[in-house]
C-alpha positions in Angstrom: -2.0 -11.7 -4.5 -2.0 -12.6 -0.9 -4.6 -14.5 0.6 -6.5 -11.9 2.8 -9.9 -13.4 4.2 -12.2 -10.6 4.4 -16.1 -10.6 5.1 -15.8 -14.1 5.2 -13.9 -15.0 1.8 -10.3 -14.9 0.1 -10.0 -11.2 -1.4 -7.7 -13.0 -4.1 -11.7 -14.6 -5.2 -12.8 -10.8 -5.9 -11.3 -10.3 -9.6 -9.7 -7.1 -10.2 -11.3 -4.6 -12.6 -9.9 -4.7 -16.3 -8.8 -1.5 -16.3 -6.7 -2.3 -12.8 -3.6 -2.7 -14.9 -3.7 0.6 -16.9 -4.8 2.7 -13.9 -1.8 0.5 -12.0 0.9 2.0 -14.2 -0.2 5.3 -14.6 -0.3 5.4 -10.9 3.5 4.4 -11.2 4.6 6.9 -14.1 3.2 9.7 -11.8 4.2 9.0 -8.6 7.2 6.4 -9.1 9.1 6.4 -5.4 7.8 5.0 -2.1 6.3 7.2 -0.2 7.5 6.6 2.9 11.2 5.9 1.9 11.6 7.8 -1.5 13.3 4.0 -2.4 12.0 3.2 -6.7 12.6 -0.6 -6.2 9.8 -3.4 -5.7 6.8 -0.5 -5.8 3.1 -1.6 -4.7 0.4 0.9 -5.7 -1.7 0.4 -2.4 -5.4 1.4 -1.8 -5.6 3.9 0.9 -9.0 2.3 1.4 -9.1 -1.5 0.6 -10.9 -2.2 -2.8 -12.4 -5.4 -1.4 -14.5 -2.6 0.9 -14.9 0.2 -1.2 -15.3 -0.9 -4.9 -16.0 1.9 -6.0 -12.8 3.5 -4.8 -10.7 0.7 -6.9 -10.1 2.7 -9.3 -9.9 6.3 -8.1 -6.5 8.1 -8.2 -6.8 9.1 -5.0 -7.4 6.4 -3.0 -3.8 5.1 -4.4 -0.3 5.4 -2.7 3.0 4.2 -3.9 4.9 1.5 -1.0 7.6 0.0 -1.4 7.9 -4.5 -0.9 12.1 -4.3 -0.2 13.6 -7.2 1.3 14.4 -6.0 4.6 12.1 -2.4 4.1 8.7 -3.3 3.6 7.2 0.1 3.8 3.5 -1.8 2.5 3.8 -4.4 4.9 4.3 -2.3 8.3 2.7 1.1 6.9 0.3 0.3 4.4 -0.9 -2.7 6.9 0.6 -2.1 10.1 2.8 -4.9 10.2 -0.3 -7.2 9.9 -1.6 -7.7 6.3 -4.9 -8.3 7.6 -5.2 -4.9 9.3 -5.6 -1.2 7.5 -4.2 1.8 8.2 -6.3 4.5 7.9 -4.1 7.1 8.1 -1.2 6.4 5.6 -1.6 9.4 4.1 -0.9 11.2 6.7 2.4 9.5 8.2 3.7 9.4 4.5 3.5 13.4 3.8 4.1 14.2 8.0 7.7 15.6 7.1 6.9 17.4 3.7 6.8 16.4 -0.1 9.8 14.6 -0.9 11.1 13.7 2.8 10.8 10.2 3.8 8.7 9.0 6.7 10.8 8.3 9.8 12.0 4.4 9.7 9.9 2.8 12.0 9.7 -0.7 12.6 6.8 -3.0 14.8 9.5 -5.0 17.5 9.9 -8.5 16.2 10.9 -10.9 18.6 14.1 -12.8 17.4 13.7 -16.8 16.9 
């Protein structure tokens, strides 16, 4: 897990429910292709709204969405958290079904500025 700090601690310190892992890969039988890319490889079930703020929600089916980690197409890094992994986006939902069940998102990409 990456090392978020969040209301002033590490989310990795806030222990995942037991049943994470079974709710995790049912998540991933049903909906198995990123939703922004349609790509099956490297899939992250993401929390629409962060678990480390709504606890309750952790475990809910739908506050879960299916990104993709791809070298090179990190639909979880720059949709899922805006290019930042500290930030949220509140409205993944809605860029990932803007074109219609099935379509992928545009491709977009924050600028990065070359070394």
């Amino acid at each position: 897990m990456r090392p978020l700090r969040a209301l002033g601690r590490f989310l990795s310190e806030r222990p995942r429910s037991p049943e994470w892992r079974k709710v995790r890969k049912a998540h991933l039988r049903e909906e198995s292709w990123c939703k922004m890319c349609g790509g099956n490889k490297d899939l992250q079930v993401h929390h629409i709204k962060p678990f480390h703020l709504y606890p309750e929600l952790e475990l809910d089916p739908e506050n879960l969405i299916t990104l993709c980690e791809r070298r090179g197409i990190d639909d979880h890094l720059y949709y899922g958290h805006l290019g930042d992994w500290q930030k949220i986006n509140p409205n993944i939902v809605v860029v990932a079904t803007s074109r219609g069940p099935g379509v992928p998102a545009p491709l977009w990409r924050p600028r990065r500025e070359h070394p």
